[in-house]
N, CA and C atoms of all chains as a GROMACS GRO file, in nm:
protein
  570
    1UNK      N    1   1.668  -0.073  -1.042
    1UNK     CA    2   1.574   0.003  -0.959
    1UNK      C    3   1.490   0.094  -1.046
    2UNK      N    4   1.357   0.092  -1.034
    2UNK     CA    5   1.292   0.157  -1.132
    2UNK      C    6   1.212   0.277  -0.985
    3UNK      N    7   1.199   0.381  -1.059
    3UNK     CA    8   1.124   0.526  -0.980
    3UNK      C    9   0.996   0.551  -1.077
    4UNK      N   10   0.897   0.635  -0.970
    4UNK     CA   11   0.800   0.640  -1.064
    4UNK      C   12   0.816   0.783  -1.182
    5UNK      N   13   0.792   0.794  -1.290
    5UNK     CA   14   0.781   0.871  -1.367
    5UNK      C   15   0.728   1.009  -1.297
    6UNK      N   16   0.761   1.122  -1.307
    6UNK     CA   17   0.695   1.212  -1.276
    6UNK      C   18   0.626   1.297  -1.358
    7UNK      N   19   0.613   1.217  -1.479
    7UNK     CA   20   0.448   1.275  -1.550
    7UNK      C   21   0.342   1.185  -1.489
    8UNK      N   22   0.349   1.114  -1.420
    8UNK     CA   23   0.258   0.986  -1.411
    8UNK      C   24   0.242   0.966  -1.230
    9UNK      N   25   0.084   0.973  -1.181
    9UNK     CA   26   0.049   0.947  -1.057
    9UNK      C   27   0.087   0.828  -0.998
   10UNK      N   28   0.152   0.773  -0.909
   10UNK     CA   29   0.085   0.716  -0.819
   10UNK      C   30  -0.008   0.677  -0.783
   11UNK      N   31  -0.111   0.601  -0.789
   11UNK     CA   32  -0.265   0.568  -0.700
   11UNK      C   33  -0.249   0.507  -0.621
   12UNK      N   34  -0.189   0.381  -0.601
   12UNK     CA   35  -0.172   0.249  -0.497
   12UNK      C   36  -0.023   0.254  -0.443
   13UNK      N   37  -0.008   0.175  -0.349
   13UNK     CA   38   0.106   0.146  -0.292
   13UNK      C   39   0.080   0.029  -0.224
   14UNK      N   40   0.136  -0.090  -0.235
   14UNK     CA   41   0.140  -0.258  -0.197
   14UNK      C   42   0.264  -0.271  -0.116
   15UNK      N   43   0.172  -0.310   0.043
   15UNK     CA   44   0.285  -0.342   0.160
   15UNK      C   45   0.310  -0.459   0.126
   16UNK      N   46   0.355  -0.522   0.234
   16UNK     CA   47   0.451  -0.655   0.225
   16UNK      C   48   0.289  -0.817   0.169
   17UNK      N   49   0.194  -0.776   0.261
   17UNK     CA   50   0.092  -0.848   0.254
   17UNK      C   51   0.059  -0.874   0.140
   18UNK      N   52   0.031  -0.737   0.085
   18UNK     CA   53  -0.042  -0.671  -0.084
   18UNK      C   54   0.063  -0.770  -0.204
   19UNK      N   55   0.208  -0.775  -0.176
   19UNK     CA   56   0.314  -0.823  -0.257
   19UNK      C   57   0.284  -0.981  -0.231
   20UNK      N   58   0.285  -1.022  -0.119
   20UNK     CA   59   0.280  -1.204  -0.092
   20UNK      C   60   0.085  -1.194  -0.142
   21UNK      N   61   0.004  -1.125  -0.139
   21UNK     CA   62  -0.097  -1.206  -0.267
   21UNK      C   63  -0.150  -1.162  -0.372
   22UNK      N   64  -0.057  -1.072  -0.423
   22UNK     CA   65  -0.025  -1.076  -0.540
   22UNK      C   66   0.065  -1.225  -0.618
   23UNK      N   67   0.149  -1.235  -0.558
   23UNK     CA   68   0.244  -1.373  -0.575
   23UNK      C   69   0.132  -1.474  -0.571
   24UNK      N   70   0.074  -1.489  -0.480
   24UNK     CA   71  -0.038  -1.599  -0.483
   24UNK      C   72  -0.132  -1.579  -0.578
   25UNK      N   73  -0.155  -1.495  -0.626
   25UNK     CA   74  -0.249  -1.496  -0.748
   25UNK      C   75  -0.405  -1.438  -0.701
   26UNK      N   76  -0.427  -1.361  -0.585
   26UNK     CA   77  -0.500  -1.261  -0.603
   26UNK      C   78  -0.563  -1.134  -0.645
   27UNK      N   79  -0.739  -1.248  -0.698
   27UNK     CA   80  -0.762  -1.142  -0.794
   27UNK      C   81  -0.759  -0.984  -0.726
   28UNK      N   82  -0.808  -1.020  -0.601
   28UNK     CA   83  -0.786  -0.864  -0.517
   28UNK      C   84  -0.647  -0.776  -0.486
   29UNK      N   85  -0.570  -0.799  -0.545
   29UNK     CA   86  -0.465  -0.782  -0.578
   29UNK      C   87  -0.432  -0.695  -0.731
   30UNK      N   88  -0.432  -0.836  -0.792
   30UNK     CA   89  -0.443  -0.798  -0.933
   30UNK      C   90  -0.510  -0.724  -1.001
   31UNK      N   91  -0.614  -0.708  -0.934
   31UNK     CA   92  -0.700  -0.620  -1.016
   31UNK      C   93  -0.724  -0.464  -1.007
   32UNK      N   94  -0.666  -0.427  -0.869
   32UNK     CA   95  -0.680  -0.350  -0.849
   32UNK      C   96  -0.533  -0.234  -0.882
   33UNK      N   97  -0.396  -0.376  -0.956
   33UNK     CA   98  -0.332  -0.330  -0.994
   33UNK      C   99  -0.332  -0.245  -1.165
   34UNK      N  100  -0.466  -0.354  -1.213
   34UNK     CA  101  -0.459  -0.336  -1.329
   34UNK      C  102  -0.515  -0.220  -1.343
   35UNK      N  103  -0.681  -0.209  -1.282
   35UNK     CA  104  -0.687  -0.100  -1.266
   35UNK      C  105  -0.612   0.049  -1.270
   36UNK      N  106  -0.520   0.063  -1.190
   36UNK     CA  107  -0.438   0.192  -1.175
   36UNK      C  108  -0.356   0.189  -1.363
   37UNK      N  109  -0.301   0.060  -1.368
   37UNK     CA  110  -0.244   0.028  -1.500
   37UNK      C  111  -0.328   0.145  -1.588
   38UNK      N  112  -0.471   0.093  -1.589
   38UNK     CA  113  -0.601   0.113  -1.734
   38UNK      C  114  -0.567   0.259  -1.711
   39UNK      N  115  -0.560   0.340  -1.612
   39UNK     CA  116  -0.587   0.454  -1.545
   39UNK      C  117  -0.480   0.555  -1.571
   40UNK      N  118  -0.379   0.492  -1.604
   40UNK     CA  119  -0.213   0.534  -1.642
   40UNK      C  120  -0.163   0.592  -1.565
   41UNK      N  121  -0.161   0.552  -1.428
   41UNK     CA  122  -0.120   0.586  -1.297
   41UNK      C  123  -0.057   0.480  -1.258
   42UNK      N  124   0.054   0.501  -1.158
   42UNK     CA  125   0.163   0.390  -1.154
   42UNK      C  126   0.112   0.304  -0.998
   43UNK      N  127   0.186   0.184  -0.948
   43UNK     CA  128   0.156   0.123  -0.858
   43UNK      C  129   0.324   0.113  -0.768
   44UNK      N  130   0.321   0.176  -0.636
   44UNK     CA  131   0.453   0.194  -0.585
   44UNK      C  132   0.461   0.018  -0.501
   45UNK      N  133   0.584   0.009  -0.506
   45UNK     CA  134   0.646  -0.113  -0.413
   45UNK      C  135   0.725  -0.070  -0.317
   46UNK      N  136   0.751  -0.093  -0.235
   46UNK     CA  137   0.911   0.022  -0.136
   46UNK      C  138   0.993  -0.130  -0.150
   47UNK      N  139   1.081  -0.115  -0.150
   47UNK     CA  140   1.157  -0.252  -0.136
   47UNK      C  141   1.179  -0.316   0.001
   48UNK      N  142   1.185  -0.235   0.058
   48UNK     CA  143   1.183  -0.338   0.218
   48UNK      C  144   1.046  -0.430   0.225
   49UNK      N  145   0.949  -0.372   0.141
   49UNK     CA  146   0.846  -0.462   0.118
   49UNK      C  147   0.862  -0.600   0.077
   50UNK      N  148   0.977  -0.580  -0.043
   50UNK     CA  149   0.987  -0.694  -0.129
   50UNK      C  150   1.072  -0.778  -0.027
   51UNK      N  151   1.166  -0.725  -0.006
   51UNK     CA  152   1.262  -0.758   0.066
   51UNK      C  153   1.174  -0.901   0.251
   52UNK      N  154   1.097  -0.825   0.277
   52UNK     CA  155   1.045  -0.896   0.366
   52UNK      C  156   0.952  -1.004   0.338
   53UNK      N  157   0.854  -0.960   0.190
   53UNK     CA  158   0.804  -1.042   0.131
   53UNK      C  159   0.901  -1.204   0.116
   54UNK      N  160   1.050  -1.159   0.050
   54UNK     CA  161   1.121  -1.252   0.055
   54UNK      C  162   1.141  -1.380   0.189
   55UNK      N  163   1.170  -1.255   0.331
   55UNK     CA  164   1.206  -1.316   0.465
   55UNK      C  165   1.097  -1.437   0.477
   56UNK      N  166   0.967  -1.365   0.489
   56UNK     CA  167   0.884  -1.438   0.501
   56UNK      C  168   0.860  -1.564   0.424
   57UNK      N  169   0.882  -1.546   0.295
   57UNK     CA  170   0.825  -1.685   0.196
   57UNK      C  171   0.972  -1.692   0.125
   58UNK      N  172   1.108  -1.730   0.136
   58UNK     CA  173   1.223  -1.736   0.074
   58UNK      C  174   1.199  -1.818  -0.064
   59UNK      N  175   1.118  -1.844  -0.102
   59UNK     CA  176   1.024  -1.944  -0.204
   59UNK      C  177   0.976  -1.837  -0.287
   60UNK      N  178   0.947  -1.722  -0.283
   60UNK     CA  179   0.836  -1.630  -0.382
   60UNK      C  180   0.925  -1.600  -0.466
   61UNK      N  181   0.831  -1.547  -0.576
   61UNK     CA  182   0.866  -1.562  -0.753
   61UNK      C  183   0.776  -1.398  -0.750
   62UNK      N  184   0.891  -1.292  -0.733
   62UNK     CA  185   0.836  -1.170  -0.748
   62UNK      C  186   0.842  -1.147  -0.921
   63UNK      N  187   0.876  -1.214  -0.985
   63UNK     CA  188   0.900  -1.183  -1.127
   63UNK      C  189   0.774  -1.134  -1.188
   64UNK      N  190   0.694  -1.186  -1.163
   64UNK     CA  191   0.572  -1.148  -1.247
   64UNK      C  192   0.548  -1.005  -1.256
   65UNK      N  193   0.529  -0.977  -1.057
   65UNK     CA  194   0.477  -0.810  -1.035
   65UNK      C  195   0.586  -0.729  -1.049
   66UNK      N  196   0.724  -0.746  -1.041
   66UNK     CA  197   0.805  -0.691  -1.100
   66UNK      C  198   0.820  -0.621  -1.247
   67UNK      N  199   0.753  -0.713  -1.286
   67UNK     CA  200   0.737  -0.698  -1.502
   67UNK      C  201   0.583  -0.632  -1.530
   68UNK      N  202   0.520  -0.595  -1.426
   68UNK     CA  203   0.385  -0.524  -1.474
   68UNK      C  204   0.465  -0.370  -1.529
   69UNK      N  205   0.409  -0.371  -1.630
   69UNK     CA  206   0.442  -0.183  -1.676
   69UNK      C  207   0.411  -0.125  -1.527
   70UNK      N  208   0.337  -0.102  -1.496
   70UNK     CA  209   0.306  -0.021  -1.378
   70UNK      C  210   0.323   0.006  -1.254
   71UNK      N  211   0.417  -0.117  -1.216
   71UNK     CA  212   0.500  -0.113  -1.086
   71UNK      C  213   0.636  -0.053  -1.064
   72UNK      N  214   0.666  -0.001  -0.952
   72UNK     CA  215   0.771   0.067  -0.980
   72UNK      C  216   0.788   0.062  -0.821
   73UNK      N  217   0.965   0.019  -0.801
   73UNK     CA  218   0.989  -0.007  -0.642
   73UNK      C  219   1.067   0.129  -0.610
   74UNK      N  220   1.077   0.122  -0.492
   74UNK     CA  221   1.081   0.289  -0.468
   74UNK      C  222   1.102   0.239  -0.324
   75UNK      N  223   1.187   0.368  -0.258
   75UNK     CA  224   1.245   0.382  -0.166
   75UNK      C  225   1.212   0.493  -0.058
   76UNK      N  226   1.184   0.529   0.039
   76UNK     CA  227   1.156   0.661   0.082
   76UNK      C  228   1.286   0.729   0.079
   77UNK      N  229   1.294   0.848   0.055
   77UNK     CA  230   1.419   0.920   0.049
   77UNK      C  231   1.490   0.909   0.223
   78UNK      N  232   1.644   0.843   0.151
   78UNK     CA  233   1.708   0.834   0.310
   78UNK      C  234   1.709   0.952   0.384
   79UNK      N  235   1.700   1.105   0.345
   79UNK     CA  236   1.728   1.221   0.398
   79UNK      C  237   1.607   1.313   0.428
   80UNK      N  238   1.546   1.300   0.288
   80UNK     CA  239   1.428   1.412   0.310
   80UNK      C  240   1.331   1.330   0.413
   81UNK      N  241   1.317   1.201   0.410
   81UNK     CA  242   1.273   1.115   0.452
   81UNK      C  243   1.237   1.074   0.558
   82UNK      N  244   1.383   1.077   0.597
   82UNK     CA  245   1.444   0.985   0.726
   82UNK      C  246   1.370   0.967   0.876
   83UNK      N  247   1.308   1.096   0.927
   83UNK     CA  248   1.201   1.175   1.006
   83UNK      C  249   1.136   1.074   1.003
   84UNK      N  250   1.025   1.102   0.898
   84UNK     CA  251   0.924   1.089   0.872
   84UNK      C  252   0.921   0.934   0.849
   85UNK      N  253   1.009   0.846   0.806
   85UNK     CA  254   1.022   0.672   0.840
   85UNK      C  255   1.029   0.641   1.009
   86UNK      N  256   1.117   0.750   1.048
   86UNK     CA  257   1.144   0.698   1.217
   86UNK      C  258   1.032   0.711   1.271
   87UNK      N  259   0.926   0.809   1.244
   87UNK     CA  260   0.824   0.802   1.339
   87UNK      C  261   0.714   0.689   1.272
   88UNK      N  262   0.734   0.700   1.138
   88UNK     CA  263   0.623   0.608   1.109
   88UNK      C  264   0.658   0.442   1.236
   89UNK      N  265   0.802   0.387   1.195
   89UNK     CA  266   0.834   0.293   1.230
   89UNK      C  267   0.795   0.267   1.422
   90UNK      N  268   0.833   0.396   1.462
   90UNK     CA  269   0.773   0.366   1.611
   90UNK      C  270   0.624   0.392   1.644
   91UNK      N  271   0.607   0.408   1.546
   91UNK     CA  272   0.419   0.427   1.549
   91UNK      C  273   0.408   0.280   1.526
   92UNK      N  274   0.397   0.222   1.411
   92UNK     CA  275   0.459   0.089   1.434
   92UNK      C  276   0.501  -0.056   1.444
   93UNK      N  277   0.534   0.018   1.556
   93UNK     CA  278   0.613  -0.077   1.652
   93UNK      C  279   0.741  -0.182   1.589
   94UNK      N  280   0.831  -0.113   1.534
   94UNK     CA  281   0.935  -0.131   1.446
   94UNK      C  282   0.916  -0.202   1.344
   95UNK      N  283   0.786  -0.189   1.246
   95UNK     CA  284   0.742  -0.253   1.127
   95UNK      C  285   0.787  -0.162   1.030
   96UNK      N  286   0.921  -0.210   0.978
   96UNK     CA  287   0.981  -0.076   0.914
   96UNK      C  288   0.944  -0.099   0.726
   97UNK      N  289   0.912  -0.213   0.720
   97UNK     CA  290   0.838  -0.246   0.551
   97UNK      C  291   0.709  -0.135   0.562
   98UNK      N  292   0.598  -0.226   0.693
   98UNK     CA  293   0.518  -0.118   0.649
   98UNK      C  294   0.501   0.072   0.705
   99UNK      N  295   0.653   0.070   0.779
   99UNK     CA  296   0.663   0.250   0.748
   99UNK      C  297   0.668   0.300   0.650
  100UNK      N  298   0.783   0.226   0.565
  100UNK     CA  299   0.787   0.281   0.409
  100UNK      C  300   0.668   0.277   0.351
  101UNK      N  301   0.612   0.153   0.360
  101UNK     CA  302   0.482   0.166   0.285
  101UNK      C  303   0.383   0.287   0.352
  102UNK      N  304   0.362   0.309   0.473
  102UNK     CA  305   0.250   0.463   0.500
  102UNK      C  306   0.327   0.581   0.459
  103UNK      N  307   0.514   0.576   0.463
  103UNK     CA  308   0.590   0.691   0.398
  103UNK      C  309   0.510   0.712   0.247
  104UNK      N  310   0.549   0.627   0.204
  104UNK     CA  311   0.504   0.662   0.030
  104UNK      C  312   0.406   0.663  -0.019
  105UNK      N  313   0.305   0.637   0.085
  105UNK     CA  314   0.130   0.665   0.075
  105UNK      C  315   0.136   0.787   0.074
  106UNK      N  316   0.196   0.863   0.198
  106UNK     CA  317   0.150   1.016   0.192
  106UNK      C  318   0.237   1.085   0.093
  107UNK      N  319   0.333   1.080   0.092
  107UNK     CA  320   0.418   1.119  -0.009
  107UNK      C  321   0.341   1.124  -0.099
  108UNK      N  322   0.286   1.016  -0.219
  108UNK     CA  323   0.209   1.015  -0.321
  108UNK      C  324   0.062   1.053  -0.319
  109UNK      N  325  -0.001   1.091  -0.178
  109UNK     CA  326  -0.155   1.063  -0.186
  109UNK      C  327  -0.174   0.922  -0.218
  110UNK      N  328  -0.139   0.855  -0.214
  110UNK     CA  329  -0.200   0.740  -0.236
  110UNK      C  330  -0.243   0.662  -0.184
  111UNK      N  331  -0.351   0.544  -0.223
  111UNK     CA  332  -0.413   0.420  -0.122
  111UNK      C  333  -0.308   0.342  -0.106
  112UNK      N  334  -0.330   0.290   0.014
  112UNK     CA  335  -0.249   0.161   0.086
  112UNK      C  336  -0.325   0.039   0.056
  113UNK      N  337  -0.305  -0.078  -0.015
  113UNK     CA  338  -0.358  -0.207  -0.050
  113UNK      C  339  -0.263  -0.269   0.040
  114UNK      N  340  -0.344  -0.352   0.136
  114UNK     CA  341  -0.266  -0.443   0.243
  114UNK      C  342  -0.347  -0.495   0.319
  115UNK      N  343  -0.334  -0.639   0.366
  115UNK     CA  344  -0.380  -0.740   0.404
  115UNK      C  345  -0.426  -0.701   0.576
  116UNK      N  346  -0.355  -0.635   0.606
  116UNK     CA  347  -0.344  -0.570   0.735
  116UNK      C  348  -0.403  -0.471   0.748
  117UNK      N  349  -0.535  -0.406   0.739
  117UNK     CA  350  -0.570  -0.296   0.747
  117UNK      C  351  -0.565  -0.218   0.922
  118UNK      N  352  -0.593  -0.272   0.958
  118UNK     CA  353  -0.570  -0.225   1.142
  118UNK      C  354  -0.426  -0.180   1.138
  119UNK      N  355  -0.331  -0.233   1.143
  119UNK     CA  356  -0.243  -0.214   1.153
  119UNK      C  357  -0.185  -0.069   1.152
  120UNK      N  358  -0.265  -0.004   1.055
  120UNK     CA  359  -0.233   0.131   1.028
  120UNK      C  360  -0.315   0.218   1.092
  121UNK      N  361  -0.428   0.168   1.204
  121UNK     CA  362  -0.475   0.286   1.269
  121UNK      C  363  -0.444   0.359   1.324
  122UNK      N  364  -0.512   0.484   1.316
  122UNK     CA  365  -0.412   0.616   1.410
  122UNK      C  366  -0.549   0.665   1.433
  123UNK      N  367  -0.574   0.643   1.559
  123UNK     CA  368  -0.609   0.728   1.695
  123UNK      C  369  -0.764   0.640   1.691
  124UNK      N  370  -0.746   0.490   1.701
  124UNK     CA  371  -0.808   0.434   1.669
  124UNK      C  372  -0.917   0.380   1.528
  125UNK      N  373  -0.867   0.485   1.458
  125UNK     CA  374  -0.960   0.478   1.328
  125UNK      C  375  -0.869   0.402   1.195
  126UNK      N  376  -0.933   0.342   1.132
  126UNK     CA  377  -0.854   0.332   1.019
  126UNK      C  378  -0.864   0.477   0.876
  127UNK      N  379  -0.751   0.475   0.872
  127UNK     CA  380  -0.769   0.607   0.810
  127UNK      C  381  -0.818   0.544   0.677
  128UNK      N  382  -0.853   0.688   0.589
  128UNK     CA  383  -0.917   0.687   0.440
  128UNK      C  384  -0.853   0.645   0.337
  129UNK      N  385  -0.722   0.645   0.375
  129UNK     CA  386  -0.632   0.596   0.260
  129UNK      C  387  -0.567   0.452   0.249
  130UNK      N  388  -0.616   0.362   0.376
  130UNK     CA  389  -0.644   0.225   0.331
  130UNK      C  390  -0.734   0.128   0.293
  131UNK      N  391  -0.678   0.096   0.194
  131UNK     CA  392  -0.763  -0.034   0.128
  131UNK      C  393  -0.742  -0.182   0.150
  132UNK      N  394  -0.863  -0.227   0.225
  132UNK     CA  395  -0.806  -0.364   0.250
  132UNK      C  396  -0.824  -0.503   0.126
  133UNK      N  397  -0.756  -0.558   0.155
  133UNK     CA  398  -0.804  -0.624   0.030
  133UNK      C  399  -0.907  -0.757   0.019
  134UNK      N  400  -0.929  -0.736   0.138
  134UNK     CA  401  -1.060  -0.824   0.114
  134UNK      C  402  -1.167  -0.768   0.125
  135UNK      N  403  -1.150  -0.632   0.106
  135UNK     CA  404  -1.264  -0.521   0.074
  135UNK      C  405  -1.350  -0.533   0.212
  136UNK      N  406  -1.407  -0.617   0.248
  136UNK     CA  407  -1.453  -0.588   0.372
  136UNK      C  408  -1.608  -0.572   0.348
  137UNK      N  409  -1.634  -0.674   0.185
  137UNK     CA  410  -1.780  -0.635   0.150
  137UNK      C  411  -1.810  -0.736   0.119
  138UNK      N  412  -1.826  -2.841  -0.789
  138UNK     CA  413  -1.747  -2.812  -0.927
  138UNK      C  414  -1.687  -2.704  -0.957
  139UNK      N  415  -1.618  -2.700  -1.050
  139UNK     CA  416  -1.552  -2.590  -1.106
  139UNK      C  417  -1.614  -2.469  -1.170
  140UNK      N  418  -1.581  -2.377  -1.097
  140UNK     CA  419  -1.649  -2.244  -1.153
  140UNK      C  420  -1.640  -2.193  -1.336
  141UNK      N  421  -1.759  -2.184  -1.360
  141UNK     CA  422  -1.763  -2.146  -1.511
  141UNK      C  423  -1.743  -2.038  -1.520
  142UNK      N  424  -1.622  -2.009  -1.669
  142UNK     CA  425  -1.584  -1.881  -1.705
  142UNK      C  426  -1.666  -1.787  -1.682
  143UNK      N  427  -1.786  -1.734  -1.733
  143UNK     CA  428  -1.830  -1.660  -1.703
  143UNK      C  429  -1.872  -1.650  -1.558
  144UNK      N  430  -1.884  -1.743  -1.460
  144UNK     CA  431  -1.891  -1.721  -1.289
  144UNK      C  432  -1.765  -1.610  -1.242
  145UNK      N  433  -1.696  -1.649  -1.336
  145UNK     CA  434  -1.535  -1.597  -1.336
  145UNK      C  435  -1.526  -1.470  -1.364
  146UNK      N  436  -1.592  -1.416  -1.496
  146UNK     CA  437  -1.603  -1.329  -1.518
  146UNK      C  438  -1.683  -1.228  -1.434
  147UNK      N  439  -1.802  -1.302  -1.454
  147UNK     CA  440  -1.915  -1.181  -1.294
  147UNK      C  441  -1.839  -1.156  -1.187
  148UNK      N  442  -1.737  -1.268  -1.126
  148UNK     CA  443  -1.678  -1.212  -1.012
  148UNK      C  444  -1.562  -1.135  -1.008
  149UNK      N  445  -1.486  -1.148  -1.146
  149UNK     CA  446  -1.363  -1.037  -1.152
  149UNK      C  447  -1.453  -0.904  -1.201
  150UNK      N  448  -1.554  -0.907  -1.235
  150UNK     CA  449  -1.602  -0.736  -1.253
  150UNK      C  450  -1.670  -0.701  -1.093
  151UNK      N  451  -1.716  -0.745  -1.022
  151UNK     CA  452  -1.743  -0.746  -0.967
  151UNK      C  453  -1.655  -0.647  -0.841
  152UNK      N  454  -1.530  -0.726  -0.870
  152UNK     CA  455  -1.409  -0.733  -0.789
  152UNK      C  456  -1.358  -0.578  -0.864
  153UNK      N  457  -1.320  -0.543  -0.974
  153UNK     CA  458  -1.316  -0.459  -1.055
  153UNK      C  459  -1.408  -0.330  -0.977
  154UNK      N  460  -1.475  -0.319  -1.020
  154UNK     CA  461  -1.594  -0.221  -0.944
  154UNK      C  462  -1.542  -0.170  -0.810
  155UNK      N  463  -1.525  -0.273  -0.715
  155UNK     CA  464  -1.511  -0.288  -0.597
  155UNK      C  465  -1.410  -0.178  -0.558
  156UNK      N  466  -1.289  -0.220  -0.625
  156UNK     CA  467  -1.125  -0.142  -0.593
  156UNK      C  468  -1.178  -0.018  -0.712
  157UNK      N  469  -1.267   0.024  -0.785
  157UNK     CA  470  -1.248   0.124  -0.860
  157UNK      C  471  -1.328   0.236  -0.760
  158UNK      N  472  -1.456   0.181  -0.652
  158UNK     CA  473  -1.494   0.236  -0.612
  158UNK      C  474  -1.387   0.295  -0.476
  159UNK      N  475  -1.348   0.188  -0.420
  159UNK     CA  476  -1.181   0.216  -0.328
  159UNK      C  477  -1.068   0.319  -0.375
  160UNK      N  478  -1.041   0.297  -0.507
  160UNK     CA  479  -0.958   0.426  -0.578
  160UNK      C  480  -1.018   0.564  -0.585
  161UNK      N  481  -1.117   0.569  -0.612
  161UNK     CA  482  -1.224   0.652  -0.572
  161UNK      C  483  -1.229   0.766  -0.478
  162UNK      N  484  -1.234   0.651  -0.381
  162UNK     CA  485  -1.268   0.698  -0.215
  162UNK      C  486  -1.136   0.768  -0.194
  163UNK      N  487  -1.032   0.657  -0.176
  163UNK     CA  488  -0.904   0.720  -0.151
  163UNK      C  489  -0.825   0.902  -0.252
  164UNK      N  490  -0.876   0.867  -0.334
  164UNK     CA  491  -0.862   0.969  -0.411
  164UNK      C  492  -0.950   1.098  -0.342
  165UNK      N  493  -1.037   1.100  -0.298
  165UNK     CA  494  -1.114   1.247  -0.222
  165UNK      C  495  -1.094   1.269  -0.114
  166UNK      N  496  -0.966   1.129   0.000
  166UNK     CA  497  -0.974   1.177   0.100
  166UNK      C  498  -0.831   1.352   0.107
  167UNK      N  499  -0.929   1.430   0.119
  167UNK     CA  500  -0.878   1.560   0.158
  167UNK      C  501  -0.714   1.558   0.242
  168UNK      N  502  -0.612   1.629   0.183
  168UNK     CA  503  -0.502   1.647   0.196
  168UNK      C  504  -0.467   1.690   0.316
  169UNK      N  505  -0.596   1.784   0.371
  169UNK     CA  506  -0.599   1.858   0.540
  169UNK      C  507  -0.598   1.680   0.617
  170UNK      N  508  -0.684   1.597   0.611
  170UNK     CA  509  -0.702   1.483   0.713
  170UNK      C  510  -0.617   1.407   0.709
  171UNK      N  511  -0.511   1.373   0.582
  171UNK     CA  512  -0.378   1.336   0.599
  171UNK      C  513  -0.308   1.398   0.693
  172UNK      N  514  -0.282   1.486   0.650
  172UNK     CA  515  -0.186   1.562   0.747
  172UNK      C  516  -0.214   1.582   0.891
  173UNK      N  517  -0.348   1.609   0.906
  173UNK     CA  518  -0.358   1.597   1.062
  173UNK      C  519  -0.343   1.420   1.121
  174UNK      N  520  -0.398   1.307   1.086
  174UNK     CA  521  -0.310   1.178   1.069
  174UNK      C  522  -0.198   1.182   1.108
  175UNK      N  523  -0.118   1.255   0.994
  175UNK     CA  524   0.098   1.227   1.045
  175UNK      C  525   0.113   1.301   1.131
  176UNK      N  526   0.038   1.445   1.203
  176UNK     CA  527   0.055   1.523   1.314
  176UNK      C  528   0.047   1.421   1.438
  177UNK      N  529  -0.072   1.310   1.444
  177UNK     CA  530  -0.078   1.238   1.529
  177UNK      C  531   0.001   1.111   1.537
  178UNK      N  532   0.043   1.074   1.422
  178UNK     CA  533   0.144   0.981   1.414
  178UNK      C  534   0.273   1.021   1.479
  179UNK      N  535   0.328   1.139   1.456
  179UNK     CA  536   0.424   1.230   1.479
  179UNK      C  537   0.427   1.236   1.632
  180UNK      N  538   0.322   1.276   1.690
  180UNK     CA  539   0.285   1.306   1.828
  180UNK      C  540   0.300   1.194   1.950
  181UNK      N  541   0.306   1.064   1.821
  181UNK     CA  542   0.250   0.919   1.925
  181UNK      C  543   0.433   0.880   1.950
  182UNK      N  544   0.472   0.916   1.796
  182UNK     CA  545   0.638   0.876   1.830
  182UNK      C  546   0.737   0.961   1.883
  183UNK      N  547   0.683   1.067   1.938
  183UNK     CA  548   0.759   1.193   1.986
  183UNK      C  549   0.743   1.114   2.147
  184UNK      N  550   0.575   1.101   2.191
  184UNK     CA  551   0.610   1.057   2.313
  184UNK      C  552   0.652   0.908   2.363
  185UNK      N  553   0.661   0.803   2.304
  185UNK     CA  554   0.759   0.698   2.268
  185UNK      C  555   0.876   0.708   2.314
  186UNK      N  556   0.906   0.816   2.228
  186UNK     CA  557   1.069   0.834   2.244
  186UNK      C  558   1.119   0.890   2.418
  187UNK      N  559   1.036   0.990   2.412
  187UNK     CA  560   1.012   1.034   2.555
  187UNK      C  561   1.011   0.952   2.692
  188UNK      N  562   0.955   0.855   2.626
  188UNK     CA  563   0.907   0.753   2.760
  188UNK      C  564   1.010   0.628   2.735
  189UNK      N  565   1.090   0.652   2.647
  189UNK     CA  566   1.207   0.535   2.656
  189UNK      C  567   1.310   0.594   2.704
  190UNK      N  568   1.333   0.713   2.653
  190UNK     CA  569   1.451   0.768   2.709
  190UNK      C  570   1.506   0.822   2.918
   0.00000   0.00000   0.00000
C-alpha cells in the first residue's frame, strides 16, 4: 500500500472509470497523469476504485498504473473519514468507489478525472473540481 | 490510414494543453465553494436518511 508523501501535492484523483482507461490506453488519461508526474505532484487511486475496476473487467492488468512514480492508492481514513464516505455514498446512491473518490478530492483539493462527470453533480451543477475526460472540447 | 507520428504528436500536445488547462481550473476553484458543495452533499444525505427511517 503506498500513501501520498506529505511533502508532495496531490492534483488528480482517478475514479473507477479514470482507472479502466487508463488500462485501455488513454491518451486522456495518461496524459493528464503525466502531467501532475512533470509537476511533482502525486496522482491518488482509492482502492475500492481498483478494486471495482477489477469487478467490472476481472481481465485488467493494473500493473502498469500501479508502477507510475506518481500514483499512489489511498484509502479514506476509516474514522476521521467515515462521516464524510457515508454521506458521500448516499448522495450517491451507494456508489461507494466513487465516494472515496469525491472523499479524497476534497480532502486533497484535488480534480476528479472520471468518465462520469454527471454523476457527481450537486444541486444540479457539475462542480469545479471535475474533469471529464473527454474534456468536453 | 494510419495516423502519422507527428498527427500523433499534434494530438497528444494538444491533449496535453487541454488537462493542463483543467489542472489549472481545478486548482483556483476556491476552498469556500467546496465546502459549501459538501454542506449540500451533507444536507441531501441527512434528508435521505430521514426519509428512510
Amino acid at each position: 500500500m503506498s500513501h501520498p508523501d506529505a511533502a508532495r501535492h496531490v492534483a488528480l484523483v482517478l475514479d473507477t472509470t479514470a482507472v479502466l482507461a487508463y488500462v485501455a490506453g488513454s491518451m486522456h488519461v495518461h496524459e493528464p497523469v503525466l502531467l501532475a508526474g512533470e509537476a511533482g505532484d502525486d496522482v491518488a487511486v482509492p482502492v475500492v476504485c481498483l478494486i471495482e475496476a477489477v469487478r467490472r473487467d476481472p481481465k485488467v492488468d493494473l500493473r502498469d498504473l500501479l508502477h507510475a512514480d506518481q500514483v499512489v492508492t489511498v484509502m479514506p481514513d476509516r474514522h476521521s473519514d467515515a462521516d464524510l464516505l457515508a454521506d458521500w455514498s448516499i448522495f450517491l446512491d451507494g456508489r461507494e468507489d466513487a465516494a472515496a473518490a469525491a472523499v479524497l478530492t476534497y480532502r486533497y483539493g484535488a480534480g476528479l478525472l472520471t468518465n462520469e462527470p454527471d454523476l457527481y453533480a450537486i444541486g444540479g451543477h457539475r462542480p469545479g473540481w471535475v474533469i471529464s475526460i473527454d474534456g468536453g472540447w | 490510414m494510419a495516423d502519422q507520428p507527428e498527427d500523433v504528436d499534434v494530438e497528444r500536445e494538444r491533449i496535453r494543453e487541454h488537462y493542463r488547462a483543467e489542472l489549472a481550473r481545478v486548482a483556483a476553484v476556491p476552498a469556500e465553494v467546496r465546502e459549501a458543495e459538501l454542506r449540500v452533499v451533507r444536507e441531501v444525505a441527512a434528508a435521505r436518511r430521514r426519509n428512510a427511517a
